[in-house]
N, C-alpha and C positions, 0 to 999 in steps of 0.2 A: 736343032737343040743340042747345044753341048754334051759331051756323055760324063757324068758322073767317074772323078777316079776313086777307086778301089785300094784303099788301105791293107796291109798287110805289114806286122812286126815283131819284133823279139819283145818278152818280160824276163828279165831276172835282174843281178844285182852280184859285184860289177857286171860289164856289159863288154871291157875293153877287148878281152880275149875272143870276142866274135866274130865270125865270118861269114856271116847269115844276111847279113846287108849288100854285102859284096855278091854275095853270091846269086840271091835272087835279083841283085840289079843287072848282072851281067846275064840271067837267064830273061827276066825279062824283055833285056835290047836286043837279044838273040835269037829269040824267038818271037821276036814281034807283038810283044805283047804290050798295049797299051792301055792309058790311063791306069796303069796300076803302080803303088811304090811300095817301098816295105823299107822299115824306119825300125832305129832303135829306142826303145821303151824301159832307160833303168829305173826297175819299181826297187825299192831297197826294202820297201812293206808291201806283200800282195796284197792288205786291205784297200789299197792303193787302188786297186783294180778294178772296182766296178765305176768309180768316176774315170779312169780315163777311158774305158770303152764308154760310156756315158757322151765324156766330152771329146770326143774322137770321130766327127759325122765320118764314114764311109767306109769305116775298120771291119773289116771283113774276119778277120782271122790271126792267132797270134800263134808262134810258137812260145814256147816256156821253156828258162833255164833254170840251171842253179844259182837259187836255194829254193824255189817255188814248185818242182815237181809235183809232192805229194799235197804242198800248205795250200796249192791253188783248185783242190777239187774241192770245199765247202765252196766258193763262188761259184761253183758252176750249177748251172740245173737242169743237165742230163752226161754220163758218162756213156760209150759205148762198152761193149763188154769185155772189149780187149785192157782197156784203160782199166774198168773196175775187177777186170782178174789180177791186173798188176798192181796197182794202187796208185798208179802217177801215172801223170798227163804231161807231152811236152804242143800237143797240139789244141788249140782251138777255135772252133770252126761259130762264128759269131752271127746268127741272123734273127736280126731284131732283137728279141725277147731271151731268144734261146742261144743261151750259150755250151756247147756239148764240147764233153773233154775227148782229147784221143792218144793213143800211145804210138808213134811212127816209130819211135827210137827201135823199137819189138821189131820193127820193118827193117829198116836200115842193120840191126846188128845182124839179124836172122840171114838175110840172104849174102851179107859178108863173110860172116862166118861161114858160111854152107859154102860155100867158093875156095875159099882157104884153108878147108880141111881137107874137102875134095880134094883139090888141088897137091896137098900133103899127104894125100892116099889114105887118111885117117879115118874118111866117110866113102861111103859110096850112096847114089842116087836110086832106087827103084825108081819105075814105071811111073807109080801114084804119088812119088815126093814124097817117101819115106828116108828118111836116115836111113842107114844100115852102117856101126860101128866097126871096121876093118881092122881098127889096132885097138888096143886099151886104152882109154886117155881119162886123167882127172881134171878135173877146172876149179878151178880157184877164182872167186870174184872178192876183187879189191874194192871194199867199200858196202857202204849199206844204206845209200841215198835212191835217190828216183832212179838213176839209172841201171845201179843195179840191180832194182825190182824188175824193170826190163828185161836186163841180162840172163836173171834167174829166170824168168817165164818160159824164154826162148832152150833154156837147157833144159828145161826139167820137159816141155813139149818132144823133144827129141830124145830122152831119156841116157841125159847124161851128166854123170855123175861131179858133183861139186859140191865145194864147201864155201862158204862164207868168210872174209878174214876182215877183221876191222882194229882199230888203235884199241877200241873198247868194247869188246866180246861178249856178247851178251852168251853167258855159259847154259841157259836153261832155253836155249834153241839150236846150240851145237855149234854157234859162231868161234873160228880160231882167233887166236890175236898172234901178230907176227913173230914173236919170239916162241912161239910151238913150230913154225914152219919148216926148223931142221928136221926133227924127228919126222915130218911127214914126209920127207921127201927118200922116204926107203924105198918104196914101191917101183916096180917094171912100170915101164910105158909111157906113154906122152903124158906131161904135165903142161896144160891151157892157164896161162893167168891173164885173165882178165881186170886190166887196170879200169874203175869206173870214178875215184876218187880223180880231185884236179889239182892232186898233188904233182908237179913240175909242167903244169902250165905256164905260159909267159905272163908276169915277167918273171914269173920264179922257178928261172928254167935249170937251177943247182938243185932243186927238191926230187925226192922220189920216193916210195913206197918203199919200206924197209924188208925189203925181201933178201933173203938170203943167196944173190946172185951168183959166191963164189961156187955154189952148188950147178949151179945150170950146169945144161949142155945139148948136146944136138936136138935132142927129145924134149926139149921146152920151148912151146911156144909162148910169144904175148903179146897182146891184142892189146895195148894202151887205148884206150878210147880218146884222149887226148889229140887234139890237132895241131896246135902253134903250142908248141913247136911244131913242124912235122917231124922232129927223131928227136926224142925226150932225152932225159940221161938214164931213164930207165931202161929204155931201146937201145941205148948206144952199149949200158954194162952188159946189160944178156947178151948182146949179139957177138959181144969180146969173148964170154964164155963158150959159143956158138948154138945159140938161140937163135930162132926164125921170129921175126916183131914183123908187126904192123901196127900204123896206127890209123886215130879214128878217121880220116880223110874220107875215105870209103865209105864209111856208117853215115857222118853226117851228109854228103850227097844222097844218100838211098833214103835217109829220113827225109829229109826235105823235101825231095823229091813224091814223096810218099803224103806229106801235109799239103805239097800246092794241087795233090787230085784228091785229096780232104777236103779242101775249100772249093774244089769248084764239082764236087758231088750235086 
């Protein structure tokens, strides 16, 4: 008896900028894994969603992009608790009936980040996988979408200090808008910006997040969560100033990574 293939895909809207297809098809031939594909899914309306897992026989599990992070937890009907501490889902794990949200993105930033601070002597590792803060550093998260609920989860578990910055600053939760960003930048010690906005994604790879770059300097890192490009123009002005950048390459392998042992839990 023939075996059943096993569906696997992206939801968001556009789709062009992804590398999610590519990726698990080359992890799939790689590691031998058969009868399974993973397809791209541009919903441009997540109401969209429950017919195409509906008409989708074999669909097993989808990730979520943007603009669906947070809009895509009324269709579901169970969160786990990681997902419902953050508020957005980029994972979901599809069997039969039940469709349950999960947050990998938490996965994939967490253990990047913990690598590259290490690494920058800024953390250090106890015993039990504790943080321990070695230098002073503040973070800055670019944005106030799904993935920055992510982003924030993972800092504030570790207990490190960050502010919010957005185009449109909500003032009665302490949100900055970028044109305060000089004045904050008096402070000793590492300043973390984390880009989570898909501002100078491709093809809009002249865009960037209105930070006050000529300020940088060796003590500013940033974590562009961006991929395609791999070196943003955001990456490219800090690093002139001399900024330590990375981008998202590493996040999204460790999330992915992190939803294909989701789905086969």
């Amino acid at each position: 008896m023939r075996k059943k293939t096993r569906y696997f895909g992206l939801i968001g809207y556009p789709l062009g900028h992804s590398f999610s297809k590519k990726y698990f098809t080359e992890k799939f031939e790689k590691e031998g894994i058969n009868h399974t594909q993973y397809e791209l899914f541009p919903l441009s309306h997540i109401e969209a969603l429950p017919e195409l897992i509906r008409n989708t026989p074999g669909l097993a599990g989808l990730n979520v992009t943007i603009p669906h992070k947070q809009a895509v937890i009324p269709f579901l009907t169970a969160l786990d608790d990681t997902a419902r501490a953050i508020g957005a889902v980029n994972v979901i794990s599809i069997r039969g009936n039940e469709w349950k949200g999960y947050n990998s993105d938490a996965i994939g930033f967490e253990t990047t980040l913990r690598d590259w601070l290490v690494q920058r002597q800024i953390i250090s590792i106890t015993p039990n996988g504790k943080w321990t803060l070695e230098k002073p550093v503040q973070a800055y998260v670019l944005g106030t979408g799904g993935a920055s609920k992510a982003v924030s989860y993972v800092l504030i578990q570790h207990h490190i200090s960050f502010s919010m910055v957005s185009r449109h600053p909500d003032n009665k939760i302490g949100h900055l808008g970028y044109e305060n960003l000089e004045k904050e930048m008096v402070a000793d010690g590492y300043r973390l910006w984390i880009n989570t906005t898909p501002s100078g994604t491709y093809p809009d790879v002249e865009q960037m997040p209105a930070l006050p770059v000529h300020l940088f300097n060796s003590k500013d890192l940033v974590y562009d969560l961006i991929y395609n490009p791999t070196e943003t123009r955001l990456m490219q002005q800090a690093q002139q100033q001399g900024a330590t950048v990375m981008n998202g390459l590493p996040m999204l392998h460790g999330q992915a990574e992190a939803a294909w042992e989701i789905w086969n839990l």
